[in-house]
N, C-alpha and C positions, 0 to 999 in steps of 0.2 A: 162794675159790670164786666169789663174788659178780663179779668181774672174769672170771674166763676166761667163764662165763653173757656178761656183755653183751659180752664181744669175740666168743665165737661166735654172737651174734644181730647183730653188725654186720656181720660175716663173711657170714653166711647171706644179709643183705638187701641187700649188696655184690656178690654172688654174682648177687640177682634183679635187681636191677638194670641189673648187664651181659646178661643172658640177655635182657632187655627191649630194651636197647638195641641190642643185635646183630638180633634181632628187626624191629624198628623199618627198620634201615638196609635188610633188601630189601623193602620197603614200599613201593609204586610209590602216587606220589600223583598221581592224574588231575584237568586243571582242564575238562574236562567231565565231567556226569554217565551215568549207566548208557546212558539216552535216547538222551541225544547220542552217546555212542558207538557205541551200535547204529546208529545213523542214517545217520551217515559211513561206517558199515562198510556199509550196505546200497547208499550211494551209490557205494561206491568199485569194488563189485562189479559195479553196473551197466555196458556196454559204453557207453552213451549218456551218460556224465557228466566231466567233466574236471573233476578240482581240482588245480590250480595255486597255484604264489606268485604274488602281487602281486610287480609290476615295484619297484614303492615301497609303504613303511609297514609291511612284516610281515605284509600281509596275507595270506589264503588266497580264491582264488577260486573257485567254484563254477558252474562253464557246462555247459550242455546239448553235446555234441561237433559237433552240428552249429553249433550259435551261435559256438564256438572258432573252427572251421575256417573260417566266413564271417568271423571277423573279424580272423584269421590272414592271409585275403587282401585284407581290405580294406587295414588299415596301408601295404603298400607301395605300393597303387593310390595312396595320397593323396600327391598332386605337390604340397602346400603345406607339409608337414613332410619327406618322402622325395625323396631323386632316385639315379636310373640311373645307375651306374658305368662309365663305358666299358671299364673294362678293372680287372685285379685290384689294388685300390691298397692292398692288406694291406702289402707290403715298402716301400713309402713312407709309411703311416700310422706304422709302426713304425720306422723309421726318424728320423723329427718327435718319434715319444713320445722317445726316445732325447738327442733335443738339449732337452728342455722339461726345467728345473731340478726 
């Protein structure tokens, strides 16, 4: 008797443990707090805010829409890093990628 007793308490706690674990798995774990989440949600709602990815590093950015869009136009204004395309050179660029090992 003393045996079937502790096999159905292994049983039983066998039983709660998958109940916990199943449990567990749709458990959505957030790496900001309550604050922060509200934050971003009040930001995202706003018409006047853009968040973006960073171009590098994983970042997320955070601009006012007007500040995106002035600097949206500035990028190509800058003739030190940007230059004007005479004509569409996508099926020549890709073409190059094409012969590059």
């Amino acid at each position: 008797m003393q045996n079937h007793a502790l096999l159905g308490h292994y049983i039983d706690c066998f039983r709660e443990k998958i109940d916990c674990e199943t449990l567990n798995k749709h458990h959505i774990h957030h790496n900001l707090s309550t604050a922060e989440r509200t934050a971003v949600q009040s930001w995202k709602s706003k018409d006047q805010t853009a968040i973006k990815s960073a171009d590098k590093g994983g970042a997320i950015v955070i601009l006012n829409c007007d500040d995106y869009v002035n600097e949206a136009n500035r990028q190509p204004s800058n003739t030190t890093d940007y230059k004007e395309l005479r004509d569409d050179s996508i099926p020549e660029f890709t073409q190059k990628k094409k012969l590059v090992p």
